[in-house]
C-alpha positions as MATLAB code, in Angstrom:
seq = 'XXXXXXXXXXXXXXXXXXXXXXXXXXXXXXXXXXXXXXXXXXXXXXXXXXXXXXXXXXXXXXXXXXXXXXXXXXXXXXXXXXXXXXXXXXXXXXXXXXXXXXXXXXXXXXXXXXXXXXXXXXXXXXXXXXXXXXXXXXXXXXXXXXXXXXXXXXXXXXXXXXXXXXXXXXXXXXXXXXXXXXXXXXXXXXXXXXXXXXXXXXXXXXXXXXXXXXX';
ca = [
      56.330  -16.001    2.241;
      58.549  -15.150    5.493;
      60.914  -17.285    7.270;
      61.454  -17.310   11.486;
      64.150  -14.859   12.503;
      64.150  -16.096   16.071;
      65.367  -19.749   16.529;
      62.941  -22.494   17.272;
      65.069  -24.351   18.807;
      66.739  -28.027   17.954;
      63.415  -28.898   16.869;
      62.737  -29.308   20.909;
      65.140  -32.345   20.723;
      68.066  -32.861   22.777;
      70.241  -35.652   20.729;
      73.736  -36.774   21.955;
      77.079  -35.770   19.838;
      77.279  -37.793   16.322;
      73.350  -38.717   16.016;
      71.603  -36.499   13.726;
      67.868  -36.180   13.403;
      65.530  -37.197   10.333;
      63.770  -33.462    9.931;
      60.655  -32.716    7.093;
      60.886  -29.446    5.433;
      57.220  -28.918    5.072;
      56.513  -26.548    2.458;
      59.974  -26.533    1.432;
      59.456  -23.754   -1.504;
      62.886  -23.644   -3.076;
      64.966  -24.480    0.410;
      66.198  -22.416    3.205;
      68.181  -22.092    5.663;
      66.755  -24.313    8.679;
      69.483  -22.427   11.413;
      66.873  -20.637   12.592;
      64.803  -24.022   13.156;
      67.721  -25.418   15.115;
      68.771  -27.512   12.465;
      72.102  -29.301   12.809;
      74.141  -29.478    9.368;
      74.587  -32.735   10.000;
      70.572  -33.503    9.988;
      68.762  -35.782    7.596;
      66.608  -33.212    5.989;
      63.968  -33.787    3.288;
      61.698  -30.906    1.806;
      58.141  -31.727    0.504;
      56.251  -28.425   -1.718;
      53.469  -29.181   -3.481;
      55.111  -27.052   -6.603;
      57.426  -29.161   -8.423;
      58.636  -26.374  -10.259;
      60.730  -24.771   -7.446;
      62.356  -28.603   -6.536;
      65.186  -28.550   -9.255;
      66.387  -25.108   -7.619;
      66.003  -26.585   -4.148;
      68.166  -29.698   -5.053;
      70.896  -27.337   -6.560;
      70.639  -24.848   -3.722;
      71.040  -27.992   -1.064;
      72.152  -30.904   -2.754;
      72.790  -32.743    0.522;
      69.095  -32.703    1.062;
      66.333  -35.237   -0.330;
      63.519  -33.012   -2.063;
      59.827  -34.707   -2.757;
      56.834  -33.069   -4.483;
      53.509  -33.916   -2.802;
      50.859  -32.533   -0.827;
      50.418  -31.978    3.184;
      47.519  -33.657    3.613;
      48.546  -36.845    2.209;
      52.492  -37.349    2.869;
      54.270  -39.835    0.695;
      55.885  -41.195    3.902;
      55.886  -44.250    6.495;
      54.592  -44.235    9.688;
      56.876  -42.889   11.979;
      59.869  -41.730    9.325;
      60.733  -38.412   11.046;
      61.903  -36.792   14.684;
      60.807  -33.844   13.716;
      58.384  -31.531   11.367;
      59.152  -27.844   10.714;
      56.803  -25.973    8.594;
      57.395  -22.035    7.184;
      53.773  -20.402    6.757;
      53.241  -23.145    4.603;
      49.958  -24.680    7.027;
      47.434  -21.869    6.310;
      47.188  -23.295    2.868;
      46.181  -26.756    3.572;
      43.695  -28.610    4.707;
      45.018  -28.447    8.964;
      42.895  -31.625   10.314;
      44.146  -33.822    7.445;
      47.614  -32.417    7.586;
      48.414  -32.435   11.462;
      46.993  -35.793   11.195;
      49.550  -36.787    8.696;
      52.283  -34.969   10.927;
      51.084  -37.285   13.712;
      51.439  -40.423   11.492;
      54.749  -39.758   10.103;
      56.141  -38.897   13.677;
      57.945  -40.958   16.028;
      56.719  -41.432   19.343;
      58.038  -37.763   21.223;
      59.068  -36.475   18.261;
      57.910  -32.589   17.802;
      56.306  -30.303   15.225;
      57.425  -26.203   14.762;
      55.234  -24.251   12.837;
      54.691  -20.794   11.763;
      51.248  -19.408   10.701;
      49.409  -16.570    9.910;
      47.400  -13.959   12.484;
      43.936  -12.797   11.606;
      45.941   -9.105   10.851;
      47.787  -10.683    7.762;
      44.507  -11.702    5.956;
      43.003   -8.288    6.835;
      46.153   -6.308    5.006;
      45.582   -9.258    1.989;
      41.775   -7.814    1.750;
      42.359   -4.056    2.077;
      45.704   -3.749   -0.045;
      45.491   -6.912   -2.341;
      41.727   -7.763   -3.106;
      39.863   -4.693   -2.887;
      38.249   -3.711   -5.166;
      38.804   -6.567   -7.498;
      36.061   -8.776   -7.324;
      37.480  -12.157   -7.640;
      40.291  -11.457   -5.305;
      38.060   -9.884   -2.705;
      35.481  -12.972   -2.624;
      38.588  -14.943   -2.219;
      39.989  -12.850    0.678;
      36.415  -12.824    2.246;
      36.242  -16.574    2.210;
      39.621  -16.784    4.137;
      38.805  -14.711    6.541;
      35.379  -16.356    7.095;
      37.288  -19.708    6.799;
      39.826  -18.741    9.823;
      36.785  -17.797   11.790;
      35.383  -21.575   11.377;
      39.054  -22.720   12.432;
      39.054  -20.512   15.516;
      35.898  -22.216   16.709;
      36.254  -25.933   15.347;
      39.683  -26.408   14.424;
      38.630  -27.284   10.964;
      38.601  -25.433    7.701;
      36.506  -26.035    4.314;
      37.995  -25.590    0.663;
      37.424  -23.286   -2.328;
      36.824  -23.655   -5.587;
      38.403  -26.687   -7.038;
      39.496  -27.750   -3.699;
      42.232  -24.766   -2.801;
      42.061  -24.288    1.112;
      43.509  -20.977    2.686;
      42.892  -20.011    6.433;
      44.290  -17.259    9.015;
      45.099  -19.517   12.367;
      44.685  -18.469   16.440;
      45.540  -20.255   19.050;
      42.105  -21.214   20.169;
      41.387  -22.944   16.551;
      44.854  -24.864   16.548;
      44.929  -26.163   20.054;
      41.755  -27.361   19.180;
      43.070  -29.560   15.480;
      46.350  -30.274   17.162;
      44.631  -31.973   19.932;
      42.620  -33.828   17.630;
      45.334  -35.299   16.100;
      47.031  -36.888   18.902;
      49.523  -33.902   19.606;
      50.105  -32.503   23.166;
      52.962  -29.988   24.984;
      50.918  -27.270   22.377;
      52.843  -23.962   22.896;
      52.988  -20.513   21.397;
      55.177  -17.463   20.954;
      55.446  -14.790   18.002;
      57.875  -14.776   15.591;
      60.157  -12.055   14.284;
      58.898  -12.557   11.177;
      59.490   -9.950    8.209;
      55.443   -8.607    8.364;
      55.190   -8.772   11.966;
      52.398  -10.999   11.254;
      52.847  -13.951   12.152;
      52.965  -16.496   15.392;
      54.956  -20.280   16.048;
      53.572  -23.070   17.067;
      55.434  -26.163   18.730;
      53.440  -29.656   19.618;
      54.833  -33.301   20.162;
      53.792  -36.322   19.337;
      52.962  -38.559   22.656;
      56.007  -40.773   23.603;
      54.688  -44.633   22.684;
      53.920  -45.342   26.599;
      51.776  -42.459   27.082;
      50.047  -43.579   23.110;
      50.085  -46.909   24.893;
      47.839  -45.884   28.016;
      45.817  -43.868   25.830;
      44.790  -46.697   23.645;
];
């Protein structure tokens, strides 16, 4: 996993001196620094991984910081608990229609989600250095890349064995999921990221009058 060199930005909030922001670490892995997210220090942050293993380092690593195991497509949260989502490379391995969903739910009304996610290129460089010519690996590598190709043209993906979900993401595929969802302002840039591989993503959450004359 890689982290964003160039800063995101406050999470695309503006907040006034002395009010701090409730932010979810999606994907959390063992913490990080969330600087280059445009996290304040004085942020509520909580970090959600699906390993529980890596939580206890997390917690000692940032003990200021509330740390949850779970899963993205199901988040252990109220509606409307955070002002903002930021999520490492962590989306490619989830289900993205159930999990933007769930980033919609939790949201506030014009709060804002910051991803980064994988290009087609870093799946390709998984299948020719990685996978081939193991077998197992390289069916696995073939079905991502086939399963980033579905998400380019629907905006949905389809699991593995025993459930496990891995995708490459394009613009095309997650303009389409986020817009699905509920999300709009959808905008992209690439990241500095250590493999050159990968892009960000930011979206918000419609502000409740514009949910209001939508409904």
């Amino acid at each position: 996993m890689f982290g964003l060199v160039l800063i995101v930005g406050r999470c695309s909030f503006l907040t006034p001196p002395g009010v701090f922001m409730r932010v979810l670490d999606l994907g959390c892995g063992s913490g990080r620094d969330l600087i280059p997210w445009g996290v304040a220090p004085s942020d509520k942050v909580t970090g959600l991984d699906i390993d529980g293993s890596r939580l206890p380092i997390a917690r000692m690593n940032f003990p200021a910081r509330n740390f949850v195991c779970g899963v993205g497509e199901s988040l252990p949260f109220k509606d409307q608990s955070f002002d903002c989502v930021i999520s490492g490379v962590a989306l490619p391995y989830m289900n993205i229609p159930k999990a933007v969903s769930e980033i919609h739910r939790i949201l506030v009304p014009g709060g804002t989600l910051s991803l980064s996610l994988h290009l087609p290129g870093f799946t390709a460089a998984e299948l020719l250095h990685q996978a081939i010519p193991r077998p197992i690996p390289t069916l696995f590598r073939l079905y991502v890349m086939a399963n980033g190709i579905f998400f380019h043209y629907t905006g949905n993906t389809v699991g593995f064995l025993k459930g496990r979900t891995e995708s490459f993401q394009t613009q095309r595929g997650m303009t389409i999921a986020l817009a699905r969802a509920g999300f709009e302002k959808v905008s992209f840039s690439r990241t500095a990221a250590a493999t050159g591989k990968a892009f960000a993503v930011t979206a918000a959450k419609p502000t409740r009058t514009r949910m209001a004359a939508a409904a």
